[in-house]
ZAMARGU-4260 file (C-alpha; in steps of 0.2 Angstrom, whole numbers, plus 5000, padded with zeros to 4 digits):
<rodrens>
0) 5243/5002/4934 | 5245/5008/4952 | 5237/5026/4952 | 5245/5038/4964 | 5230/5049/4971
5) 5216/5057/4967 | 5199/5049/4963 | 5198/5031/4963 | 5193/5021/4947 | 5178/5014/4946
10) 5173/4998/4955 | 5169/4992/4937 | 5185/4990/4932 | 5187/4976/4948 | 5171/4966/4948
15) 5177/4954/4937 | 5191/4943/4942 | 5203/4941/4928 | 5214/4924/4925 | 5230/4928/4915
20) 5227/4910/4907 | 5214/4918/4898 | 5194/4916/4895 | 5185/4901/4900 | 5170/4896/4889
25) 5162/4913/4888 | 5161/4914/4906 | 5166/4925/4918 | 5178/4915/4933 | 5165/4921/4945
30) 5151/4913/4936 | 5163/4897/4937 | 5164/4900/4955 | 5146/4903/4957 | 5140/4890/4948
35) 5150/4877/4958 | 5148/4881/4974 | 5143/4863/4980 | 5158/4853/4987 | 5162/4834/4988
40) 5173/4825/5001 | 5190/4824/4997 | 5200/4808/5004 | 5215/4813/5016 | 5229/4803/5018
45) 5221/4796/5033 | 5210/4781/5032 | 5194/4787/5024 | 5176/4786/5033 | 5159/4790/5026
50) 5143/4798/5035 | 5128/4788/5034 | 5112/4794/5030 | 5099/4795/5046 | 5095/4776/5043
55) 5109/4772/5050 | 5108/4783/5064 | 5123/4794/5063 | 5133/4777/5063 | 5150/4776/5055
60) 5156/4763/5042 | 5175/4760/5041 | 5179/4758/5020 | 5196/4752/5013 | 5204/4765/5000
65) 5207/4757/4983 | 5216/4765/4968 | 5210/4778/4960 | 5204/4788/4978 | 5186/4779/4973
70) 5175/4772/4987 | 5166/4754/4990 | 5147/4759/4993 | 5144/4752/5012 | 5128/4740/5015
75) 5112/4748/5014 | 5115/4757/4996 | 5120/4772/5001 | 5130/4780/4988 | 5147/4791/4993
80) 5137/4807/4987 | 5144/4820/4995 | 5138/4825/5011 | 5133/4843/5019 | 5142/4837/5036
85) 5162/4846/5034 | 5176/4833/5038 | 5194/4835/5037 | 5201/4834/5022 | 5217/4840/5014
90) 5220/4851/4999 | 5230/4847/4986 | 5231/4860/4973 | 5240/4849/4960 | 5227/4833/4960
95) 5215/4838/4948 | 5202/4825/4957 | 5202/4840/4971 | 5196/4851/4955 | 5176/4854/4964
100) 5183/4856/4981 | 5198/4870/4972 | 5182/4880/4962 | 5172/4879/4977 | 5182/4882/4994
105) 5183/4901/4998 | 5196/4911/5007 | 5205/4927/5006 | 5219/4922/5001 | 5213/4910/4988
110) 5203/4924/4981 | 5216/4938/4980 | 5231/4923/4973 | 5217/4917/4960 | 5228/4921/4942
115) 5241/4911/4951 | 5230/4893/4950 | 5218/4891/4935 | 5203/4895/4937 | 5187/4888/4928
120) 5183/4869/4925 | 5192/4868/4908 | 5208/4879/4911 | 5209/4866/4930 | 5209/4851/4920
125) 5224/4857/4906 | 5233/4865/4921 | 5232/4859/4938 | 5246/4864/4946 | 5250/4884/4949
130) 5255/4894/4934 | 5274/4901/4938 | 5273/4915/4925 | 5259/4922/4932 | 5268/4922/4949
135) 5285/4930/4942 | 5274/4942/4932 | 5258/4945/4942 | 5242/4952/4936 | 5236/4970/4941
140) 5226/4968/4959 | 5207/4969/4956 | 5200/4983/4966 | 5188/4974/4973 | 5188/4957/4982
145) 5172/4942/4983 | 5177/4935/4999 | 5173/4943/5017 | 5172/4933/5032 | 5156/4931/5042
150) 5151/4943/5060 | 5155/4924/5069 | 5171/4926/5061 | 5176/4942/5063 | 5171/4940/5081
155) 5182/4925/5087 | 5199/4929/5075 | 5199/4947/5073 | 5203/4964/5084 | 5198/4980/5082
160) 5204/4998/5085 | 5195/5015/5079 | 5200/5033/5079 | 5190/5047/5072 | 5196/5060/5059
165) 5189/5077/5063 | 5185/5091/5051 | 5186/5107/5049 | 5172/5118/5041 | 5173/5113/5022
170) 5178/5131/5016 | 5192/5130/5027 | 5199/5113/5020 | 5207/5109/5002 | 5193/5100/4997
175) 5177/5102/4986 | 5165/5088/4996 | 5167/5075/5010 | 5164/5064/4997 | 5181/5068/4989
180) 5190/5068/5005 | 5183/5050/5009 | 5188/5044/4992 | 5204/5049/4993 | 5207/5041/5010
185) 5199/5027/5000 | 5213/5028/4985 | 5229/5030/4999 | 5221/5011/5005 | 5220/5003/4988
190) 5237/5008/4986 | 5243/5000/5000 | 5238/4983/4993 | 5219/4984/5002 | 5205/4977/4992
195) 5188/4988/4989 | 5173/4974/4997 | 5155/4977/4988 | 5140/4978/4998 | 5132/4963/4990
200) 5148/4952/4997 | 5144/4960/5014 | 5126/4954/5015 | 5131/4936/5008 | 5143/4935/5022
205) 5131/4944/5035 | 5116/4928/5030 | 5128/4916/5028 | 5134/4921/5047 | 5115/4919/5050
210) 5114/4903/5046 | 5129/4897/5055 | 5122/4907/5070 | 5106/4896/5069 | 5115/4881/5063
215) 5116/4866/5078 | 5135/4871/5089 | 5147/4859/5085 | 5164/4860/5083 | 5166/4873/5095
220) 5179/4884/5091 | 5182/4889/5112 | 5174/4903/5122 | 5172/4920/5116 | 5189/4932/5117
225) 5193/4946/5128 | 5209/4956/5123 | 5216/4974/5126 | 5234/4981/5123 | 5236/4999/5123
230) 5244/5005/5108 | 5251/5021/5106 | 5232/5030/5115 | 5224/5018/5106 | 5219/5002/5111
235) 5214/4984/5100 | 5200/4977/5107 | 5189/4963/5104 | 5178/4964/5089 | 5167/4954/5097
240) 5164/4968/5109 | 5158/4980/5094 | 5144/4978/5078 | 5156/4976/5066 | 5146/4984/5051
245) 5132/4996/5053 | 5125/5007/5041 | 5111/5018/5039 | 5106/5031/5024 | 5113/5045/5029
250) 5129/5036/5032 | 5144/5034/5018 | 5153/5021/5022 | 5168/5008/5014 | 5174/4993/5019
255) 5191/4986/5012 | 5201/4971/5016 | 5218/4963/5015 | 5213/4948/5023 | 5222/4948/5039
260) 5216/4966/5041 | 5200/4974/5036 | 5193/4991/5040 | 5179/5001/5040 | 5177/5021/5034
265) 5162/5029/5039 | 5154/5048/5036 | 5142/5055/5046 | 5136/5070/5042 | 5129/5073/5056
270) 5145/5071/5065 | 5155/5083/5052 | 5170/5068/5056 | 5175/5049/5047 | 5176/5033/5061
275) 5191/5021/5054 | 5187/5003/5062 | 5203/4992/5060 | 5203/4974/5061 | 5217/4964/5064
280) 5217/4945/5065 | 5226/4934/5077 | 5236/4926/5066 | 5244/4945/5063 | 5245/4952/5079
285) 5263/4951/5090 | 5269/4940/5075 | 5289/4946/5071 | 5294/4929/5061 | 5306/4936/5049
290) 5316/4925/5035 | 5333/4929/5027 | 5334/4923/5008 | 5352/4924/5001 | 5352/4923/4982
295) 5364/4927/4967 | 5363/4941/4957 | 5373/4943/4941 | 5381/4961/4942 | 5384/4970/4924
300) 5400/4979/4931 | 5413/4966/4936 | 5403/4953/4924 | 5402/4942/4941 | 5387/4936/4952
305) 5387/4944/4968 | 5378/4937/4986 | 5362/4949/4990 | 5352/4948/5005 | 5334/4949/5007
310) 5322/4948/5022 | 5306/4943/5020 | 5289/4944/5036 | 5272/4935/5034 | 5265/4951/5039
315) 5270/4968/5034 | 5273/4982/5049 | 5260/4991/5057 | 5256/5006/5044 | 5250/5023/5053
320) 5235/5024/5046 | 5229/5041/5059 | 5246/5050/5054 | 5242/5047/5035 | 5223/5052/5038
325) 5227/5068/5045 | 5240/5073/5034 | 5228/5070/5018 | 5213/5078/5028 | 5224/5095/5032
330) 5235/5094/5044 | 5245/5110/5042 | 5262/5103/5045 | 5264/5091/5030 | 5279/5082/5037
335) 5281/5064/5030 | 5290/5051/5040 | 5296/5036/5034 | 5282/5024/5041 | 5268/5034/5030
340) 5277/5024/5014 | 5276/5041/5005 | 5283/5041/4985 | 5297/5047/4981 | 5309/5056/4968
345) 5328/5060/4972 | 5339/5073/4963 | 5357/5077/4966 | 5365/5093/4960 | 5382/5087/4958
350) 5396/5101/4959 | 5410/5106/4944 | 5428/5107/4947 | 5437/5124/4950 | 5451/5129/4945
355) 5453/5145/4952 | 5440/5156/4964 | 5430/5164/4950 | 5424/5148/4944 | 5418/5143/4962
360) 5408/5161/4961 | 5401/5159/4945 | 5394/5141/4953 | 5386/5148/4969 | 5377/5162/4958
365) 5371/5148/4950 | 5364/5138/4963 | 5357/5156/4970 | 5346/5158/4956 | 5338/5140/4958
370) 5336/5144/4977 | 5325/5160/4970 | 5315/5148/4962 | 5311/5137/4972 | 5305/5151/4986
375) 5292/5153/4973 | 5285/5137/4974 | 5281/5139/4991 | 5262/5138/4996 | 5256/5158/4995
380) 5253/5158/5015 | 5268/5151/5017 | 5279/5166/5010 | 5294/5164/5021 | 5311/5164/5012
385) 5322/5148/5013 | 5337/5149/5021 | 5351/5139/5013 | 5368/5139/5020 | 5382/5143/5007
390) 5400/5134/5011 | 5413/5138/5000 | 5433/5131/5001 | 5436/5146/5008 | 5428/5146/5025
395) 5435/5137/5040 | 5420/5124/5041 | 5423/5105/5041 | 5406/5101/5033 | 5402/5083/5031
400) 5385/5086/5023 | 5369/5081/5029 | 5366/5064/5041 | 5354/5053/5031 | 5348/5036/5029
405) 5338/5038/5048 | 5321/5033/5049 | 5316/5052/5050 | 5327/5066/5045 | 5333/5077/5056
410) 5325/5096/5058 | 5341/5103/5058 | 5347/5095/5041 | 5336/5098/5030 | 5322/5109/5026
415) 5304/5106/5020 | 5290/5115/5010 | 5274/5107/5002 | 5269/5112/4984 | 5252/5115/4980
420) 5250/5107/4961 | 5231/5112/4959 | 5228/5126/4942 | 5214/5134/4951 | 5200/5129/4966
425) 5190/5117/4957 | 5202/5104/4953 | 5207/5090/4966 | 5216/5095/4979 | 5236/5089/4976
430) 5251/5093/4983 | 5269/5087/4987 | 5282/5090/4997 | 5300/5097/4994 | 5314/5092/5004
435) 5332/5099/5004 | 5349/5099/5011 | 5349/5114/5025 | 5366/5121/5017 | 5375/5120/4999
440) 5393/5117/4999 | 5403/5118/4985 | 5413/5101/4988 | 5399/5091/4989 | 5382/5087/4982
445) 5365/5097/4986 | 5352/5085/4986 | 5332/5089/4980 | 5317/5078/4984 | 5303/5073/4978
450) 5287/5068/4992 | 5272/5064/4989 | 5255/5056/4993 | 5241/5066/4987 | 5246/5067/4970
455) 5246/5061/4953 | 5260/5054/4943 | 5258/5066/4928 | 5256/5084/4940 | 5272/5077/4950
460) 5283/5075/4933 | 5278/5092/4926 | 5288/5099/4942 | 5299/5086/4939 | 5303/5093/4921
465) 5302/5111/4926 | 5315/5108/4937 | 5328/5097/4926 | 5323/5114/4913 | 5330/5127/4927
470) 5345/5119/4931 | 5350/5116/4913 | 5347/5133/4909 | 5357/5141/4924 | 5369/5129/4920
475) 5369/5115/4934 | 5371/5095/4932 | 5355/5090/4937 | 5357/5070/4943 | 5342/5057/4946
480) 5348/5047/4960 | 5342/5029/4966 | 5333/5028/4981 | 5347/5016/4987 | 5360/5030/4988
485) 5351/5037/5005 | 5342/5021/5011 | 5352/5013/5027 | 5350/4996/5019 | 5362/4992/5006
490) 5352/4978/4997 | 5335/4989/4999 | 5334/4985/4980 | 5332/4965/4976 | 5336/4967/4955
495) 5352/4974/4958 | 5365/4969/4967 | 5379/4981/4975 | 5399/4975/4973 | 5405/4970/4991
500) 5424/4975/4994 | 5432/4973/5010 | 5448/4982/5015 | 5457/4974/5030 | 5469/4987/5034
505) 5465/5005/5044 | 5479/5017/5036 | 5476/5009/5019 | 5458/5013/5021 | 5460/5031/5025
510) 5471/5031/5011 | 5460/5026/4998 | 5446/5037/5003 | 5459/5052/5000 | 5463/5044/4982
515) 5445/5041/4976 | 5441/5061/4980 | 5457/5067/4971 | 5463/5055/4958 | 5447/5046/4952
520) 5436/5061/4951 | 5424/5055/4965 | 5415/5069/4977 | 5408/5067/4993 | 5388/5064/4995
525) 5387/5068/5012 | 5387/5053/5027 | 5374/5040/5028 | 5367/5028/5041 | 5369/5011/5036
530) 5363/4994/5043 | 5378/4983/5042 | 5369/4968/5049 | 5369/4960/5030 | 5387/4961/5031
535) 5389/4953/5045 | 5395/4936/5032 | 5410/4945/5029 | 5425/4937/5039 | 5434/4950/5055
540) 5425/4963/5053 | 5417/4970/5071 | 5403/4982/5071 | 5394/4987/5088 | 5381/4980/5097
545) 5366/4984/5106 | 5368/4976/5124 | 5352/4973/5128 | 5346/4965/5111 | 5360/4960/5103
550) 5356/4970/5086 | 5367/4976/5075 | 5369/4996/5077 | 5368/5005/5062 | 5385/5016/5059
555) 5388/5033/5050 | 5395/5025/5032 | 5405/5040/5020 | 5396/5042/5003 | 5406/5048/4988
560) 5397/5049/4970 | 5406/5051/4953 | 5405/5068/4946 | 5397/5058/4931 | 5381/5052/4940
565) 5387/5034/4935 | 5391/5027/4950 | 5390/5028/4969 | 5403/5020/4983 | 5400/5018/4999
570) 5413/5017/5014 | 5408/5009/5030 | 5420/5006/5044 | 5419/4995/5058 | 5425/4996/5074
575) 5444/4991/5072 | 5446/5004/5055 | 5443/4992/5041 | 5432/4996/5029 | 5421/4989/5016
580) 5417/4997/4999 | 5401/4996/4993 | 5400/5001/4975 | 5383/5000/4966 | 5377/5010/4948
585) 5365/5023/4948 | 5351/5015/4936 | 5341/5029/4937 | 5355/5039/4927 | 5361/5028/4916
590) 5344/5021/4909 | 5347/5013/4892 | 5362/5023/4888 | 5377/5012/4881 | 5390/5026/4884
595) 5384/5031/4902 | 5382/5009/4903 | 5403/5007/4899 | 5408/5024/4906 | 5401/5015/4921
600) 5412/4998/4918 | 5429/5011/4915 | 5425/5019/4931 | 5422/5003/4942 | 5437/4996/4934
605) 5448/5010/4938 | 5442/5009/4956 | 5444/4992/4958 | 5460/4991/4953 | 5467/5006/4965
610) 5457/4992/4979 | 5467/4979/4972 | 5484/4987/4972 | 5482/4993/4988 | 5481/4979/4996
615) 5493/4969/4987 | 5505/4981/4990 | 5502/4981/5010 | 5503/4961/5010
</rodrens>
């Protein structure tokens, strides 16, 4: 399973590539792999050729294909063994004639894919082609990877670009060693889907660079690259014009890959800092080819399929690997943005109805003793009392709640403080940020989250569960909310598909978002940006436009939640007053409850029917 911080597992667990079709004859795949490493020539769909021997002189003799892909021996009795000159050929995973060329070609890809295609001589030859259940259901990602591609290769296809991480005095940071410090910068990379490469991969690939090096030029792949674009004060250069490894004793140092990008983590000890070399490949660079996939998915609540939309990039964005480094190294701020793909956990305190003023009282004294205890979870240097705003009905304030859903929250809405989850020095350094709304009304919900990087899963849900055990005891509804309910994409979860409504009529909208608030038991969430280009399918709706790139802006959508936790609806209005309800359940609260499950359905049903009725009625 995908561990969360800490130290990293050991590169045992990773050496051996693992086929989800099981064991092949007592041998590991790698020995397989190993073992046939010798390649024969596979017939394109062109006309074939064979390379003579050098008694023929390098002369070429044209053969005619038969059945069976078999060749006729030209003159001379020179057998079609294969031959150590590459020629073009054509893969063809499912042809189990390719199975030599299959076992023995190496790539990246082909490495890191491997319990997709059977591996092994015996499991090729029962399965050629690719095994779908291991696709739908893949297998844990080996920590490391066989595969790394030669200095020739590095330096003709790949970029590079490097920052240091400076550090303090080691009794001034969080961590015991640089060694730990290194490892967990180590750990935040596997998470991301890096692969850890071993150093006796890197010298195969260094000699076998060698050996191309001294190898006889042909096939010339062009003249060496010269590249520079400045990205944000830092530049990617050409790795041609650096070592790409080096390594001396008194150096620790890493190397992990992902294929298109590779990089390098270095310690010095002499230098009291860690160089990050990144490495980006061509083929990754300036590439913004995106695909939209529109599917079916059933939806449990109307018993219905609905439309969803997913978009899918060959390459994912540009992480900020020098943010997350300083954050994890110390930075004193701790302030996570969206791009640093932090976890997350989201709560929601959702509010009671009053009947009369003492009620609403009793509810705020509530809430005042949670806010006591969270100042106490502030870091000791850190002492400085959070300041919550209280909104009761009886102020003169229009509050709408916090604006979220941007890329970054705002300052000004919400308020921040890191957690320190170590029991005493000696442990790993942990921690976790706390974010919540900046004021606490009593008509809508306070939201609490969860953020984290540098922390495991189990130190997380023991705050997680000391919280749920405050709230129940002062007396507060305590609600796990999806990470769809602030996210400005709709469909940001593929396995669960929202309910589309449209309403095509101004006043009627305004009046049903007055009737979900009073009569269905609804209360506001606060206001969320959303990205209404996935609804852009919908017929007459018009929602602005950036001039100059033609994008569809994102609007301030109205969120309204069920005082049950159940269900969440969503109002986004266009520029003309129509609105479209998005209605989607809260999983996270509902869980494998049956009663939650159908007090879900009654409540959809109810709202979908007022929809309905409206709109009949105006037609």
């Amino acid at each position: 399973p995908m561990r969360l911080g800490g130290q990293p597992p050991s590169a045992n667990h990773g050496m051996v590539l693992k086929s989800t079709l099981g064991a092949t004859s007592g041998k590991s795949n790698r020995d397989l792999l190993d073992q046939s490493h010798h390649s024969i020539q596979t017939i394109s769909s062109k006309k074939p050729h064979h390379h003579h021997g050098q008694g023929q002189k390098g002369k070429k003799k044209k053969t005619k294909k038969k059945k069976g892909h078999r060749m006729t021996p030209p003159k001379g009795g020179v057998s079609p063994h294969p031959s150590r000159r590459k020629a073009w050929w054509v893969l063809n995973p499912f042809r189990q004639a390719d199975e030599e060329e299959v076992l023995a070609k190496r790539t990246h890809n082909r490495r890191r894919w491997s319990h997709v295609f059977p591996t092994g001589e015996v499991e090729f030859k029962r399965h050629a082609g690719p095994n779908w259940k291991s696709l739908c259901q893949p297998a844990v990602l080996p920590i490391t990877i066989d595969f790394h591609p030669s200095p020739q290769e590095i330096n003709y296809k790949y970029k590079f670009k490097s920052y240091s991480v400076s550090l303090d005095a080691m009794e001034h940071t969080p961590y015991n060693s640089h060694a730990e410090l290194l490892s967990e910068m180590v750990t935040q990379r596997l998470i991301q889907d890096f692969q850890l490469v071993p150093q006796s991969i890197l010298k195969q690939s260094t000699s076998r660079g060698e050996a191309e090096r001294k190898a006889p030029k042909k096939d010339i792949v062009g003249p060496e690259k010269h590249f520079s674009v400045s990205m944000k004060n830092q530049s990617i250069s050409s790795a041609s014009t650096r070592i790409p490894y080096l390594n001396n004793e008194n150096t620790i140092q890493h190397t992990l890959s992902m294929g298109h990008r590779i990089q390098v983590l270095s310690y010095n000890p002499t230098s009291d800092s860690v160089e990050v070399v990144q490495y980006y490949s061509d083929d990754s660079l300036n590439v913004k080819v995106t695909q939209a996939y529109n599917f079916m998915m059933w939806c449990p609540l109307n018993g219905k399929y609905s439309k969803v939309v997913q978009t899918f990039t060959k390459f994912s964005r540009e992480y900020r690997w020098n943010e997350v480094d300083n954050l994890i190294c110390g930075d004193p701020d701790k302030a996570f943005s969206e791009g640093t793909r932090f976890r997350r956990l989201g709560f929601a305190i959702i509010p009671d109805r009053f009947s009369n003023m003492a009620q609403e009282q009793e509810y705020v004294g509530k809430f005042q003793r949670l806010l006591e205890y969270l100042n106490k979870l502030q870091q000791k240097d850190l002492q400085q009392k959070m300041e919550i705003k209280i909104i009761t009905s009886m102020e003169d304030v229009k509050d709408k709640g916090p604006t979220i859903g941007t890329s970054r929250l705002g300052k000004n809405t919400v308020k921040r403080f890191v957690v320190d989850l170590r029991k005493s020095k000696r442990d790993n350094y942990a921690w976790m940020e706390m974010v919540l709304d900046s004021s606490f009304s009593t008509n809508r919900t306070f939201k609490i989250n969860f953020q984290w990087l540098v922390a495991s899963a189990s130190k997380v849900e023991a705050q997680v569960q000391l919280l749920q055990r405050r709230c129940t005891q002062y007396g507060l509804k305590l609600v796990n909310i999806p990470h769809a309910s602030i996210s400005a994409d709709v469909f940001v979860n593929p396995f669960f598909a929202p309910i589309v409504i449209p309403v095509r009529d101004k006043h009627i909208s305004i009046s049903l978002e007055s009737t979900i608030s009073n009569a269905l038991d609804f209360v506001s969430d606060g206001e969320i940006f959303t990205d209404p280009s996935h609804l852009q399918h919908i017929d007459g709706f018009v929602f602005p436009v950036v001039p100059r790139f033609f994008l569809v802006k994102k609007v301030l959508a109205r969120q309204f939640v069920h005082r049950s936790g159940v269900i969440f609806v969503r109002l986004i209005t266009d520029e003309k007053g129509w609105t479209i309800f998005v209605i989607f359940q809260n999983r996270r609260h509902i869980g494998s409850d049956s009663d939650k499950e159908q007090l879900a359905r009654d409540v959809f049903l109810k709202l979908n029917r007022l929809i309905m009725e409206s709109t009949n009625n105006a037609s």
